[in-house]
C-alpha positions in Angstrom: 18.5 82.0 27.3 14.5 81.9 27.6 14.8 77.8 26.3 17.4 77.2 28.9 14.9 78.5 31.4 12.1 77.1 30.4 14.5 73.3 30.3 15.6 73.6 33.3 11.9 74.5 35.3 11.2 71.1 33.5 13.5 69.0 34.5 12.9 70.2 38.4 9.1 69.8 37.7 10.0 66.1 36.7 12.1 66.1 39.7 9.6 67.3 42.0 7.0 65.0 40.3 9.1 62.2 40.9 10.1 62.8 44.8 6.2 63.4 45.3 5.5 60.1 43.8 8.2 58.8 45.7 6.8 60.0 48.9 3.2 59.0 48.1 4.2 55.5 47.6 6.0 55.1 50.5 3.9 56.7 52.7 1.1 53.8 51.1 3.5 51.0 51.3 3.8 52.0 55.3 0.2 52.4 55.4 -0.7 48.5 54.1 2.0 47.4 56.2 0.7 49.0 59.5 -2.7 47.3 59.1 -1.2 43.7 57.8 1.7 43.6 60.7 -0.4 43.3 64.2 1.7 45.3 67.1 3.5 43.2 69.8 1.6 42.9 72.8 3.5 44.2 76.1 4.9 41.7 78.1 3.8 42.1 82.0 6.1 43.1 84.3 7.1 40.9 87.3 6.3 42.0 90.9 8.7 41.5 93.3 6.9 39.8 96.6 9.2 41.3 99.0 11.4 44.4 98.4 14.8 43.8 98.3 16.6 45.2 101.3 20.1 44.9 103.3 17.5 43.8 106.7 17.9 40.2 105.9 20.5 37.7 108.3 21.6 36.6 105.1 22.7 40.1 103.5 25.6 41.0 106.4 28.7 42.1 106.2 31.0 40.1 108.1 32.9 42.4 110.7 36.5 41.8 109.3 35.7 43.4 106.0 33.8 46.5 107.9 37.0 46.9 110.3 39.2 46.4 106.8 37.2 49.2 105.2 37.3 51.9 108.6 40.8 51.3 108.4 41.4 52.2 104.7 38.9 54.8 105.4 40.5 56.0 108.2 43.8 56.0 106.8 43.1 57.6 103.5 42.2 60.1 105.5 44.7 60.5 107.3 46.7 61.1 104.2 44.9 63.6 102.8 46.5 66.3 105.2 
């Protein structure tokens, strides 16, 4: 019983051993990469000149599609009671 003990802390050493190892080298590997691969440099953002709004003559809603949409309004209300 004592051999099978003593086997089996030995093969989890090895295990352990190995996963460290493992580790290590990946951790090395990322390491050598990091300093070998430069970092993107952030691309500037665009300014808008002037803020977008709805004040413009160009931006208006033509009055038939505001009396269309009162009148849906209106009458979706008016089906609700």
């Amino acid at each position: 019983m004592s051999e099978l003990f003593a086997n089996a802390a030995e093969i989890m050493l090895v295990g352990m051993a190995a996963v460290l190892a493992f580790l290590l080298l990946l951790i090395l590997a990322m390491t050598v990469m990091g300093r070998l691969i430069p970092t993107p440099k952030p691309v500037p953002q665009a300014t808008p000149s002037a803020p977008q709004g709805s004040s413009g003559s160009d931006d208006q809603v033509p009055s038939s599609v505001i009396a269309a949409i009162s009148a849906a309004v209106h009458r979706y209300r008016q089906s609700k009671d």
